[in-house]
PDB file of N, CA, C and O in Angstrom:
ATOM      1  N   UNK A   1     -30.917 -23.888 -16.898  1.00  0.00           N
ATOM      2  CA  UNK A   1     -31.005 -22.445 -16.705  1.00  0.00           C
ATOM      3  C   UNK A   1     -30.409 -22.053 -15.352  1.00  0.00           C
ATOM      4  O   UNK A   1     -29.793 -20.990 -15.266  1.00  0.00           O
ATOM      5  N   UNK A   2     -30.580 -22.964 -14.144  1.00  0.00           N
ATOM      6  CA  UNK A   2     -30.333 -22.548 -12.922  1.00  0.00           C
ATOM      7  C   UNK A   2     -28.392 -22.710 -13.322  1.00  0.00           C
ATOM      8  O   UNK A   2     -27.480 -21.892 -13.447  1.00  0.00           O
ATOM      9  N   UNK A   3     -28.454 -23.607 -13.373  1.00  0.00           N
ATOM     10  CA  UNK A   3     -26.959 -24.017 -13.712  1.00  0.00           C
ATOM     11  C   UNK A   3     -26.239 -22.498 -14.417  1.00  0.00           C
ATOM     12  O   UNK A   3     -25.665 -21.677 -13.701  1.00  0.00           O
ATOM     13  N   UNK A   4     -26.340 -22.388 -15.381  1.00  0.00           N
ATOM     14  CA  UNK A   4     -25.772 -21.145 -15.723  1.00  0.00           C
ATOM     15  C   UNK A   4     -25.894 -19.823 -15.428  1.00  0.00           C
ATOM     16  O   UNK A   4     -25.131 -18.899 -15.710  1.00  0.00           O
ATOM     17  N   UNK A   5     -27.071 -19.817 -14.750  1.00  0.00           N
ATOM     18  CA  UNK A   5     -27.114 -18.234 -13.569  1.00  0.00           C
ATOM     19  C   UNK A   5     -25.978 -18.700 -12.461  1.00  0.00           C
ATOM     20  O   UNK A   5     -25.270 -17.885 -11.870  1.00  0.00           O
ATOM     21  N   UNK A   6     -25.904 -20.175 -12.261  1.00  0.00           N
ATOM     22  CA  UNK A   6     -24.720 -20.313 -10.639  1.00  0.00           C
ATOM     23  C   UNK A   6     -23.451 -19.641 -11.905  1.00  0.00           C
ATOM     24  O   UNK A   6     -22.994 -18.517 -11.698  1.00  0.00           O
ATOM     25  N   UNK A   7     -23.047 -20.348 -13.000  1.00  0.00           N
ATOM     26  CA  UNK A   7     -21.972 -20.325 -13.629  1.00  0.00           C
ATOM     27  C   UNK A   7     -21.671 -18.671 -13.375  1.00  0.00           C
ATOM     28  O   UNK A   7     -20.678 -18.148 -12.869  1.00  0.00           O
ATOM     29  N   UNK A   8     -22.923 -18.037 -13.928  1.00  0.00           N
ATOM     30  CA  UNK A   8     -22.401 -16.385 -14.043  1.00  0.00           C
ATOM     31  C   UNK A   8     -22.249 -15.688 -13.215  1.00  0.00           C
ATOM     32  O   UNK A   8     -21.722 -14.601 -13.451  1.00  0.00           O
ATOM     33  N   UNK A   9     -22.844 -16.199 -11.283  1.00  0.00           N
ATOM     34  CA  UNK A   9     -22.316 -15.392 -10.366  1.00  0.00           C
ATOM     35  C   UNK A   9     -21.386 -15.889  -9.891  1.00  0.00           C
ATOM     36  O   UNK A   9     -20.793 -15.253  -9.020  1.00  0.00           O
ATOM     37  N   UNK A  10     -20.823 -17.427 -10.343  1.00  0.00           N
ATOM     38  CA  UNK A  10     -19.753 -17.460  -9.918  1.00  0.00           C
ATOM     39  C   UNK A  10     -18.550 -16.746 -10.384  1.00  0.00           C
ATOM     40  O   UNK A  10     -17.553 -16.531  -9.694  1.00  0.00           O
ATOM     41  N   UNK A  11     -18.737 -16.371 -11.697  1.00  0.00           N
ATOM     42  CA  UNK A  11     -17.739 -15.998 -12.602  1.00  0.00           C
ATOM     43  C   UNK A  11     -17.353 -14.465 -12.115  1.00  0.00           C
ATOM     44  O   UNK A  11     -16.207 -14.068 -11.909  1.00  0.00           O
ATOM     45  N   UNK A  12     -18.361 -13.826 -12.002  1.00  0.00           N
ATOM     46  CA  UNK A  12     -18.901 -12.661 -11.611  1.00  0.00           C
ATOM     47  C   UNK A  12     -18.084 -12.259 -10.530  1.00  0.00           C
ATOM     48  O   UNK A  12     -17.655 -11.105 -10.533  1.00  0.00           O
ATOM     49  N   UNK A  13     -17.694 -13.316  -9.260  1.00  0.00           N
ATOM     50  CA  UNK A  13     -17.195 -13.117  -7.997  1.00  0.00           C
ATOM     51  C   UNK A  13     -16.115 -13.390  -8.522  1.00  0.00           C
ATOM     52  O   UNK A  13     -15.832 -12.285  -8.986  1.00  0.00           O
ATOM     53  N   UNK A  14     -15.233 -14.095  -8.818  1.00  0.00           N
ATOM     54  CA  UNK A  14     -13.917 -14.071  -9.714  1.00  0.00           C
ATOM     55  C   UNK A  14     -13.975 -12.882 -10.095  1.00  0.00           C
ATOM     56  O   UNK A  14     -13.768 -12.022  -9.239  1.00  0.00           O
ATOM     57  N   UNK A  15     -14.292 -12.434 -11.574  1.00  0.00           N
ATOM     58  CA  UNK A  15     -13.928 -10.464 -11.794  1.00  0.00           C
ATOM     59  C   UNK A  15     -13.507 -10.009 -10.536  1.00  0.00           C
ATOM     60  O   UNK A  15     -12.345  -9.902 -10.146  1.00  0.00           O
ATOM     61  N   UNK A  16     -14.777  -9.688  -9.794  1.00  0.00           N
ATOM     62  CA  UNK A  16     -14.614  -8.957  -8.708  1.00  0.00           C
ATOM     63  C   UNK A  16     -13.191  -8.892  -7.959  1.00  0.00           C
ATOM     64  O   UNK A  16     -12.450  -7.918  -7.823  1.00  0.00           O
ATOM     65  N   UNK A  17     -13.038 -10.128  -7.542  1.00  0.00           N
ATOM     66  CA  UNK A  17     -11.696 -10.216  -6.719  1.00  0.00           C
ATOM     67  C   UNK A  17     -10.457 -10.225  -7.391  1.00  0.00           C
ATOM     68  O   UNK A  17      -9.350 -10.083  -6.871  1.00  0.00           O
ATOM     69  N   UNK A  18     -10.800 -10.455  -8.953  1.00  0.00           N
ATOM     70  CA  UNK A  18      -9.219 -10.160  -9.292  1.00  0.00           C
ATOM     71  C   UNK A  18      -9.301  -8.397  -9.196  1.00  0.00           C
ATOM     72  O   UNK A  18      -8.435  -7.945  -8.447  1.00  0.00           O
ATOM     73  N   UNK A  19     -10.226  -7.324  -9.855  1.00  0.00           N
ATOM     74  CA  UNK A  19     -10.584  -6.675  -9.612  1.00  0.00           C
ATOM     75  C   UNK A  19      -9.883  -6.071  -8.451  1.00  0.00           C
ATOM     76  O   UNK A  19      -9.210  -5.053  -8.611  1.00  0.00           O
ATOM     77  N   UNK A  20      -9.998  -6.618  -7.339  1.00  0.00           N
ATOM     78  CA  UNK A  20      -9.861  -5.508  -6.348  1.00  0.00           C
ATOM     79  C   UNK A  20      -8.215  -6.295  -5.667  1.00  0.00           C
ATOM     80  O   UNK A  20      -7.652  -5.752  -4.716  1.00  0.00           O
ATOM     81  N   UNK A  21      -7.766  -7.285  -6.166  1.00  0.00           N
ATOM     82  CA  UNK A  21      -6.223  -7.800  -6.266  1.00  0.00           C
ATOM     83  C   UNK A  21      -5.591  -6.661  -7.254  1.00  0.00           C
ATOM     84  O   UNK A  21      -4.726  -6.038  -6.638  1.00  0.00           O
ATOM     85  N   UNK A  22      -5.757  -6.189  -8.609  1.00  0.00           N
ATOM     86  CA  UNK A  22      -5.182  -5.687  -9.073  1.00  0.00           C
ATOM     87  C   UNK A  22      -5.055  -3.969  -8.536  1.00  0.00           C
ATOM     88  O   UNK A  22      -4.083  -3.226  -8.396  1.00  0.00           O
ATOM     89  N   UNK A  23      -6.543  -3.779  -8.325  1.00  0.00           N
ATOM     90  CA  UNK A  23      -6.325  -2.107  -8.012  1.00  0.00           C
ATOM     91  C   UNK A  23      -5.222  -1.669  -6.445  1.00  0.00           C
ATOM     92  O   UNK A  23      -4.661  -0.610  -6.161  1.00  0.00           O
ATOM     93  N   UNK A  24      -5.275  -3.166  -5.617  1.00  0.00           N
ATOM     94  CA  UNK A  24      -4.485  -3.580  -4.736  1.00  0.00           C
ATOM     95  C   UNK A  24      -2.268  -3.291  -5.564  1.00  0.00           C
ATOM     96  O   UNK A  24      -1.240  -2.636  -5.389  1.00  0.00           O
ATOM     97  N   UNK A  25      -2.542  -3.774  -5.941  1.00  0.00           N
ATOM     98  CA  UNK A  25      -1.433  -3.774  -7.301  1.00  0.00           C
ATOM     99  C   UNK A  25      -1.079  -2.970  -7.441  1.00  0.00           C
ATOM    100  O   UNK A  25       0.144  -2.839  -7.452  1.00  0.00           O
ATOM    101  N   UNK A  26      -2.151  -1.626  -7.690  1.00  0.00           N
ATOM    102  CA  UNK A  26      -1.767  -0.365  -8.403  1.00  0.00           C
ATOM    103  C   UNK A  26      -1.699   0.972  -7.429  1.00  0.00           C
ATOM    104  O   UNK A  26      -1.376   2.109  -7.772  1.00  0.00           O
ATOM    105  N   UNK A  27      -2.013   0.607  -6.388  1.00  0.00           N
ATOM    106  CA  UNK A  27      -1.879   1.186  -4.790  1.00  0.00           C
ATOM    107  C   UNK A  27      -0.582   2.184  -4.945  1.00  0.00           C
ATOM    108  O   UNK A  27      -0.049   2.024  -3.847  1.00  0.00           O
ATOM    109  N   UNK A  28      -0.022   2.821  -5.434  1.00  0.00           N
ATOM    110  CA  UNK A  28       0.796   4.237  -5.393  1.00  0.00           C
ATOM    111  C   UNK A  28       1.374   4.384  -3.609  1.00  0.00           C
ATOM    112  O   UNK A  28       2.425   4.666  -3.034  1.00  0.00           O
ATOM    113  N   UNK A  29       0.021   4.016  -3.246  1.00  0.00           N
ATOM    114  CA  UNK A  29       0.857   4.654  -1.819  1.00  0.00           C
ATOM    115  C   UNK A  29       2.157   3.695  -1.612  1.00  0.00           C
ATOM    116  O   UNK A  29       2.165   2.539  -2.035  1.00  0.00           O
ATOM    117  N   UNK A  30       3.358   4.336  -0.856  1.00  0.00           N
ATOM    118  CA  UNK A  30       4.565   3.030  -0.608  1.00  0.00           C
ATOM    119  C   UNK A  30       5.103   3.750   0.950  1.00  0.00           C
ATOM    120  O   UNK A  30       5.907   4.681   0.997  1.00  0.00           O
ATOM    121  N   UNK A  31       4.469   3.099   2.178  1.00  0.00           N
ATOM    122  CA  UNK A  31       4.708   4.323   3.076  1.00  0.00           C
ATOM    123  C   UNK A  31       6.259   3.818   3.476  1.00  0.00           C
ATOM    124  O   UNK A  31       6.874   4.295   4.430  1.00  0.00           O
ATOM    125  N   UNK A  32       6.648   3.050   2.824  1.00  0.00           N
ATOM    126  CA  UNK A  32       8.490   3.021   3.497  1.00  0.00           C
ATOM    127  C   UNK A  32       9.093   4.107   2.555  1.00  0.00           C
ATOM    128  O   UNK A  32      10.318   4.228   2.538  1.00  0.00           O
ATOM    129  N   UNK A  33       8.584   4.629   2.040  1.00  0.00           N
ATOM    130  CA  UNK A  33       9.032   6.273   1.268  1.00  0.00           C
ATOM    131  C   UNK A  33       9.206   7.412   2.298  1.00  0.00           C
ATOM    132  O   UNK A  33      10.082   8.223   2.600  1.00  0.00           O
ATOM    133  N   UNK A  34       7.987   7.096   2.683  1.00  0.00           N
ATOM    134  CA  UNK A  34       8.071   8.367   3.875  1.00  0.00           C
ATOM    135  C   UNK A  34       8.513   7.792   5.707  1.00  0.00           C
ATOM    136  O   UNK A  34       7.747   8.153   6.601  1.00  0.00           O
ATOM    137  N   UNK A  35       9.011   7.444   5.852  1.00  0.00           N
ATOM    138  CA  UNK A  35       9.518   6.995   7.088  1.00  0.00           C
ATOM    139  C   UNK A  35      11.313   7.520   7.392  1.00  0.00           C
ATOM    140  O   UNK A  35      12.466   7.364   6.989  1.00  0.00           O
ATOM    141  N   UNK A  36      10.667   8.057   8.165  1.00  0.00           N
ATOM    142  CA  UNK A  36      12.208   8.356   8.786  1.00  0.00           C
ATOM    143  C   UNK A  36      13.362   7.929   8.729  1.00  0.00           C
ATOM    144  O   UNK A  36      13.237   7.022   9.552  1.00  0.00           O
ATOM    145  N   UNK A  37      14.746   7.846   8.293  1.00  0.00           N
ATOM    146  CA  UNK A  37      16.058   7.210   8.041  1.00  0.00           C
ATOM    147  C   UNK A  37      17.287   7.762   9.262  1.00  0.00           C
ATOM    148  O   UNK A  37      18.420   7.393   8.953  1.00  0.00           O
ATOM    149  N   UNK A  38      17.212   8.526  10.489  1.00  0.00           N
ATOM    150  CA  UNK A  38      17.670   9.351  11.168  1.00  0.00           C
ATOM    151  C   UNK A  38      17.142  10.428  11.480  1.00  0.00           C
ATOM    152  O   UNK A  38      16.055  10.900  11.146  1.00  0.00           O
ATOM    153  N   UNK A  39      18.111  10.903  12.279  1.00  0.00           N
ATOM    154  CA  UNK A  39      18.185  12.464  12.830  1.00  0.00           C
ATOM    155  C   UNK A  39      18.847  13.388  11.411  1.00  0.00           C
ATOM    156  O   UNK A  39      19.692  12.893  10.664  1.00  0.00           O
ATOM    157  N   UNK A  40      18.258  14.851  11.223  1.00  0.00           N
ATOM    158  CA  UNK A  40      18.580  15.412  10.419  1.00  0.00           C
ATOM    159  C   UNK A  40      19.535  16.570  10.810  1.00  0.00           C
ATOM    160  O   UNK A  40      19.696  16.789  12.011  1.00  0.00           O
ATOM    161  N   UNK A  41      20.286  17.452   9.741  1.00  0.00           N
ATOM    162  CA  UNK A  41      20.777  17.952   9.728  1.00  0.00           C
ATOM    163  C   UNK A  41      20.667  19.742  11.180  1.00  0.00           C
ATOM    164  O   UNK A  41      21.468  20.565  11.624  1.00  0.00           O
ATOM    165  N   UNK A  42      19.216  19.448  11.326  1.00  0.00           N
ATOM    166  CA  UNK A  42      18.941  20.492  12.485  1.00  0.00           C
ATOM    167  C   UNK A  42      19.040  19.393  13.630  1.00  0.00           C
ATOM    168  O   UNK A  42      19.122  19.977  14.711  1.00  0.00           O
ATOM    169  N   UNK A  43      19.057  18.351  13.745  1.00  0.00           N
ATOM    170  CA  UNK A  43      18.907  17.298  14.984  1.00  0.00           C
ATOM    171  C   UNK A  43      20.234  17.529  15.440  1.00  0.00           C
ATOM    172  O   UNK A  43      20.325  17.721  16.652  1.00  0.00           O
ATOM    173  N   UNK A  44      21.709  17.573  14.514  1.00  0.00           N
ATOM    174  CA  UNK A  44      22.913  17.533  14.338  1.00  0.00           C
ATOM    175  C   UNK A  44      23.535  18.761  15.123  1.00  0.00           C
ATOM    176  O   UNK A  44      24.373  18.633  16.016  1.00  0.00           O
ATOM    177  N   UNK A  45      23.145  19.672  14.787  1.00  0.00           N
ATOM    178  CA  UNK A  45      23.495  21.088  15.180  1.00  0.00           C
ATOM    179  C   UNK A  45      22.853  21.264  15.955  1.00  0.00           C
ATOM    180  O   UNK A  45      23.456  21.895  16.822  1.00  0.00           O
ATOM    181  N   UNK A  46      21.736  21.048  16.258  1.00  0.00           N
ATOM    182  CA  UNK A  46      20.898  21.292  17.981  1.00  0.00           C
ATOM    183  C   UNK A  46      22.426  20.624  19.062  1.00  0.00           C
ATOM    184  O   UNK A  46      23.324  21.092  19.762  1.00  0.00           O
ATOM    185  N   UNK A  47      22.067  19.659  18.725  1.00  0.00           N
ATOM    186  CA  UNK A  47      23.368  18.173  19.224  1.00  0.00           C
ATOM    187  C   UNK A  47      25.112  18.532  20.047  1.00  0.00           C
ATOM    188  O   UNK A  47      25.779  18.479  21.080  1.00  0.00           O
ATOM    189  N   UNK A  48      25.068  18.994  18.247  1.00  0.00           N
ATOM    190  CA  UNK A  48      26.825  19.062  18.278  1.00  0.00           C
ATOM    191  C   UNK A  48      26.964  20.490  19.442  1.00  0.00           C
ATOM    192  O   UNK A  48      28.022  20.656  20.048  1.00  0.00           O
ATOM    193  N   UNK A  49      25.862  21.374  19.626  1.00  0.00           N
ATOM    194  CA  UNK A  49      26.404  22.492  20.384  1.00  0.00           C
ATOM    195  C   UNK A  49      26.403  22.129  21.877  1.00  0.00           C
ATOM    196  O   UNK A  49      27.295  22.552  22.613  1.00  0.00           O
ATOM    197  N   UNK A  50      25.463  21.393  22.305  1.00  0.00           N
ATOM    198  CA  UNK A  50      25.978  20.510  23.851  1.00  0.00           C
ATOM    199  C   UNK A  50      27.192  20.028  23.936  1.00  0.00           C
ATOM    200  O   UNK A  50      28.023  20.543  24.684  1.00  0.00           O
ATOM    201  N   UNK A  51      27.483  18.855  23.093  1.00  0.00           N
ATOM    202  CA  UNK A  51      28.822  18.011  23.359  1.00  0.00           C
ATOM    203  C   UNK A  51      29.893  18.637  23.095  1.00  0.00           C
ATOM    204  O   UNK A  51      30.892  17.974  23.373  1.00  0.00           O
ATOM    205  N   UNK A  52      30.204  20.187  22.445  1.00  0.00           N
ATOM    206  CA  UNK A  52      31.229  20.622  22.184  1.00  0.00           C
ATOM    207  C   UNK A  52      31.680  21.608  23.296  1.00  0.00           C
ATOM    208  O   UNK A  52      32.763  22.187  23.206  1.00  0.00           O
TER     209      UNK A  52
END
């Protein structure tokens, strides 16, 4: 009896962690989406009116 209560919380902690590996997985957020790639088109024209 003891034996198979260890079996079922062990099993139990397995779920769990695949569990929270997968919702890890399914994480939507992707913050190299939103990160900056340059100066923009107002950075440009602020810019270009000094050096000209």
């Amino acid at each position: 009896m003891l034996a198979m209560q260890l079996l079922l919380r062990r099993l139990a902690e397995i779920v769990t962690r695949w569990q929270a590996l997968f919702d890890l997985a399914r994480n939507p957020y992707r913050p190299e989406l939103h990160y900056m790639r340059g100066p923009g088109p107002k950075w440009h024209a602020k810019h270009q009116e000094h050096s000209a």
